[in-house]
Structures are given as C-alpha cells and as structure tokens.
N, C-alpha and C positions, 0 to 999 in steps of 0.2 A: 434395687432396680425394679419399678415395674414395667411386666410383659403386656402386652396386647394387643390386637389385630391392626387398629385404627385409633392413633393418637390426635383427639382433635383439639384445635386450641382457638379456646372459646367455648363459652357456654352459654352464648344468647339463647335467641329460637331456635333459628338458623342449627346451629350446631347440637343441640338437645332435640330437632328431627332429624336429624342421620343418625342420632343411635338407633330410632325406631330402621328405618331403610335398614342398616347396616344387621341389626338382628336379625330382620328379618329372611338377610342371607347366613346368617348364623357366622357373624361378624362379632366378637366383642369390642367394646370402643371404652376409651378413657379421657375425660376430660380432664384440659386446665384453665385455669381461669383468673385473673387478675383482682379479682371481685372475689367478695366472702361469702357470695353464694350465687346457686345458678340465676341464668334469666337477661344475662348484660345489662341493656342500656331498658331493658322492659321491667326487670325492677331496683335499677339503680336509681336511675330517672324521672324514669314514668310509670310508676306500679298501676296508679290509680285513674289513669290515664287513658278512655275510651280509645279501641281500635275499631276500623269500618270494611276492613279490606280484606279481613281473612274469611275465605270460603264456608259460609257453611253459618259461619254466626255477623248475624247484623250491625251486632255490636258486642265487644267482648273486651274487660280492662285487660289492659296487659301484664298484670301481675297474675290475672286467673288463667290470662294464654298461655303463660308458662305454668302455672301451677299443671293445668290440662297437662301440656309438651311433656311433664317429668312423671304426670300420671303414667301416660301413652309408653315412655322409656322403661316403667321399672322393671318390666315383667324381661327385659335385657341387660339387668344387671349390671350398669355401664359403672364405671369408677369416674372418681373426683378428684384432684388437686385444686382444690379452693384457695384465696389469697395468696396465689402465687405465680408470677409471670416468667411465660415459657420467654429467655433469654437466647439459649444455642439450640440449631440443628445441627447436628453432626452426621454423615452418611458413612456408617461404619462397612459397611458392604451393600452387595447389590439388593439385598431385600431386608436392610435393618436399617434406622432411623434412630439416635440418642436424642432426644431434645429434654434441657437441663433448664429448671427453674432460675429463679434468682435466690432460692432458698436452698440449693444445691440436688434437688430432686430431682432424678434421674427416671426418664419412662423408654422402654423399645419398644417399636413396632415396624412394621415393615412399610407402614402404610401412615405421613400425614396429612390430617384435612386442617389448613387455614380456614378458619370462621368467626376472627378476631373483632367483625362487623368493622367501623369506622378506625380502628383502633384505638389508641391513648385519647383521652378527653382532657382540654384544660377550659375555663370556659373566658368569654372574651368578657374585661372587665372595662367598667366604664372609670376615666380617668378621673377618680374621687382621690385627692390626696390621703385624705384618712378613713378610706375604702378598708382597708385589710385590719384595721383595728377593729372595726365591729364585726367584723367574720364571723357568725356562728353567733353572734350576738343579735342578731337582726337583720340582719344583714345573708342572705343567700340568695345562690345562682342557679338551682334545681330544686323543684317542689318536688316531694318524695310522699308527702303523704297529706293533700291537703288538708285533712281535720286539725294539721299541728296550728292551722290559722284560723280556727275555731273562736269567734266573736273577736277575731285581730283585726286592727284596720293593717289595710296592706297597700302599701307603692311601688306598683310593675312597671319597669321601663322597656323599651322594647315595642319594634313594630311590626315581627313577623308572627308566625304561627303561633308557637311558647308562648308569646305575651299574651295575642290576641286569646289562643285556649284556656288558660290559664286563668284571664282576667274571665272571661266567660263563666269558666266552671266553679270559682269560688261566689263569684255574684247570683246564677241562674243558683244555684242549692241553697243559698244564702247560709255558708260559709263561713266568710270572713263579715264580720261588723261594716267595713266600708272599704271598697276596692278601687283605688285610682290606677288610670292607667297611661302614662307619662310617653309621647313620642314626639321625638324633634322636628318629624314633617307633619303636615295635614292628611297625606294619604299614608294608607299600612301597605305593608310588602306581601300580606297574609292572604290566605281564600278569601275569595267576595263574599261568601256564606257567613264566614266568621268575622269579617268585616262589618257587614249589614248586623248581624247579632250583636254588636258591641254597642253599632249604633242606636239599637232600639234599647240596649239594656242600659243606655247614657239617657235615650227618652227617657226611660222611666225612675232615672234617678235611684238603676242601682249598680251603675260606674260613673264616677267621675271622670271625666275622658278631657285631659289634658293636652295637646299637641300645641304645634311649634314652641314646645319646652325642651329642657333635660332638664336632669337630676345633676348639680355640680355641686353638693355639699349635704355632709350627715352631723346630727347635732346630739347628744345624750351623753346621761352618766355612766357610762360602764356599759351602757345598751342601748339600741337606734331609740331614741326620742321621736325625734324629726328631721325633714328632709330638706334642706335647701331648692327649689326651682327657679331656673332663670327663664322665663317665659321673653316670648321675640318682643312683645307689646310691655307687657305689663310689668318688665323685669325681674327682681329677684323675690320668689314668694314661700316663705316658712310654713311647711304644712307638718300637723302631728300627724304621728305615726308608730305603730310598733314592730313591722316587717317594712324594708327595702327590699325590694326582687328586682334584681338588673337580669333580664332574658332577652342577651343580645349571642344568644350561641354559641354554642362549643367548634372549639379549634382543635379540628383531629391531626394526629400524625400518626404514623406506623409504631413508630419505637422502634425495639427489637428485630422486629420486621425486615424497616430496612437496609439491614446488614444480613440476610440471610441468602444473599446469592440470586435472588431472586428476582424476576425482570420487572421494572416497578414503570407505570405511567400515568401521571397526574393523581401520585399520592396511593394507587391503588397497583396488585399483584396482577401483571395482565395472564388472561388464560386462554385455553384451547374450548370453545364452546361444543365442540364433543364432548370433552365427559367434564371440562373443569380443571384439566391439568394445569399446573406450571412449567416451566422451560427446564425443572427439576423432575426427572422421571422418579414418581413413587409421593408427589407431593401436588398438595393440590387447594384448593383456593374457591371458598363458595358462600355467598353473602355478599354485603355490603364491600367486605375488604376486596374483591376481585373488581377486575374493569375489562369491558371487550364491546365490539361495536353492539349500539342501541342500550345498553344497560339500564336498568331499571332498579333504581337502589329500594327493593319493596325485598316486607321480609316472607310472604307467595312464590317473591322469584329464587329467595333461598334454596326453601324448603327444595323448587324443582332443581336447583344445581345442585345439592346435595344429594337427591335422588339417582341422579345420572353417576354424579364421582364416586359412589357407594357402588354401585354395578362394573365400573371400569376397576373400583379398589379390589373386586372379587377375582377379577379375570386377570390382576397382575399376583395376586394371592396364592391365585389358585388356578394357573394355569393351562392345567389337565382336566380340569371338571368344565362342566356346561352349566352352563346357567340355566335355567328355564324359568322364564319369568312365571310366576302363579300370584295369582290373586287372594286378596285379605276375607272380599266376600264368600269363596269357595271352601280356603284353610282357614280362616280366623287366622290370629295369630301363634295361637301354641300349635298350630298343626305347621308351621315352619320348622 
C-alpha cells in the first residue's frame, strides 16, 4: 500500500503543478499515470510541439514545459506509478481513499485530485480498408518527434490545427523532403494564421496543398509506398510516399472515470468552482477532465484549479491548522 497526502491521477501539467502548490503546504502527493512517463498528452503527442500561452515564456515546446514542471516538483519528493491506470476508488472511511490500478496497485490517501486531462485517447481513423496493416509501418496518427521524418516525404490529411501545424513545422524547418497536405474541402477548420501560413508555404512550393481530395487507398511491400487520392475533378491520383499521417483527432472518453460515482456532463467530472470539488467530499477534479459554467480547456486554467483544490485539500487535512497564505518571493520555497 502506498500512503500519502494527495493521490493524483494523471501526470500531465496540470497535475505535476499541484505537487509544487501541494508542497508547498507541506502536502506530499503521488502520482498515477496511464503513460510510461510523466508529461500526458505534452509528451505523448506533442513533445516537440511549440506552446504560446504559458505565462512568462513566448514560446516554450511542451516536452521542455514539463521537463521545467518536474524540475519545479523535485525538491517535493512526489512519487510515481507510471504505466498504470488508476481503475477503483474506494472510500474506506471519512478521510481515506484506496484507488487500485489495473496492475493491482494499491495507494491511501485521504485526499484525491482528478487531472486525467481529456481522458483515454483513441484517434479517428480515416475509412482506409487496409489502413491497420501499415500501422507503425508508415502509416501514424501522432507526430512524436518530428526529426523521425527527416528527408521523408510525408502525406497529412486533415483540416484542423494538427494537420495545418504539423504540415507547417516539418516544411518551414525543412524537415521532411516533401510535405503534402491532403483536405476534402477548400477551406480548413484551423487558425487563420496557420491557414494564411500554409498558403504562402504552398506559394513557395514547400507544401503541396491538395484539397477537395482524400486519402481512400495505401499501396506498398511491407511498408506505405504510396498513397491513393481521389480528388473531386481530377479523380483517382497515385502519389509516392514514405509517411501517411491521417490527423483527423483523437476521440476522448473517460474510461474508468465514468464508473466512479461521479456526477459526469458532456463527457467531463462537473465541479464546484470554489475550490474544484466533486459531488464526492474529499475528491476533486482539475484540468481539462472537469466542466463548469464558461470553462476554458487551457492548461493556465489548470494550473489555477489545481492551486485553489490544493488550499481546500489542506483545510479538509488538517482541519485545526490555519492556513496563512505566504509567498514564494518572501520564503523561496525551502523556507515552506
């Protein structure tokens, strides 16, 4: 069994800053996480992957945001269960919590924080009959680390963000050898920034920018060749290739989640936006996986409901103490 103050589940952003909060009350916290290591969907996904939105830096990949996040954590000692998905709650009494892996891993605490982000990811695939035979042959649905397309030619389908970023960042570095980028309508679903950027990197002939197409067939020995396109005008067109990238997004669901008792609306844990709670006293819910009026799925808005749920986790803790809030710039943080 392991003990600990604050069992959180998930080990995105989101839930790797509430260890820092949660130290900072001289909280220990333990994570678990589904993924074989920290970071969720910032290095599962998108390591390499510029962010624009966190305070303080302009630009920052999100593989170095969490590297920072688990700098910021160490000096709190927090624990890990890696590759392994929290399955039960169990509420053994008034201030104890069992939540049980699927690997049979047992953690108490009196105190858990939901920070599962989006939950379970499956990603939407385009109806290729012989789609799943080149899987991992050529064929993927998440860029993890672009240099693996290093002098590849690559074919992106997809009309939102992922495609339009994606087709961007291998062409503007020059990356990939030659980057098509494959959508069924004339217009993208994406920023107009990253829209107008496509278009000018299609001027200059370093995307091939394909529309009112799809992708309806994959051709090679043992590994993607090439790609069938049936274009509206021009019908069916055979282009070489050594990457297919279908980025038509991932289809979240809770999982385990939603069998936990838990009051669920439009896929997400609704909470109390005082401190973050659930309709479960001692349990609580902060990131992406929560929903409540105006929500803003940014991982800034985390970090603040994790900061609030961490102050309410203190006061059901530790009932008879005051809190007094102090500041990082006064104590640092070893003077906590």
């Amino acid at each position: 069994m392991i003990k600990t103050d604050i069992i959180i589940i998930g080990a995105g952003p989101v839930g790797l800053f509430t260890i820092f909060e949660a130290g900072l009350l001289k909280l220990r916290c333990h994570l678990i996480d589904s993924l074989p290591q920290a970071g969720g969907q910032c290095s599962e996904i998108y390591p390499k992957k510029p962010i624009y939105d966190i305070p303080g830096f302009p630009s920052i990949l999100a593989g170095e945001l969490i590297d920072n996040l688990m700098e910021q954590a160490a000096p709190f000692k927090p624990g890990f269960t890696l590759g392994e998905a929290a399955v039960t709650i169990d509420k053994v009494s008034e201030n104890e919590f069992i939540v049980t892996t699927d690997k049979g891993t047992k953690h108490s605490a009196p105190i858990v924080m939901i920070a599962g982000g989006l939950g379970v990811f499956e990603p939407r695939k385009p109806p290729i009959e012989n789609l799943a035979s080149y899987e991992d042959k050529g064929v993927e649905y998440i860029i993890k680390d672009p240099n693996f397309y290093r002098g590849k030619r690559c074919v992106i389908a997809g009309g939102g963000d992922s495609a339009l970023d994606w087709a961007i960042y291998l062409a503007k570095n020059n990356i990939a050898s030659e980057v098509s980028l494959v959508h069924r309508r004339s217009s993208f679903r994406g920023h107009l920034d990253s829209v107008q950027q496509v278009m000018d990197l299609a001027d200059d002939g370093k995307v091939k920018l394909i529309t009112e197409a799809e992708v309806v067939g994959i051709g090679g020995n043992g590994k993607v060749e090439n790609v069938v396109i049936k274009h509206k005008t021009e019908g069916e067109i055979t282009k070489d290739t050594d990457h297919f990238i279908p980025l038509f997004g991932l289809k979240p669901s809770l999982g385990p989640i939603a069998d936990w008792g838990l009051e669920i609306e439009k896929n997400a844990i609704k909470v109390d936006t005082t401190d973050y709670s659930t309709n479960i006293p001692g349990i609580y819910a902060i990131g992406d996986v929560n929903t409540y009026e105006n929500k803003l799925k940014l991982i800034l808005c985390g970090f603040h409901e994790g900061t609030l749920a961490v102050q309410s986790a203190f006061a059901r803790i530790h009932p008879d103490k005051k809190n007094v809030l102090k500041y990082t710039t006064v104590n640092g943080v070893t003077g906590f």
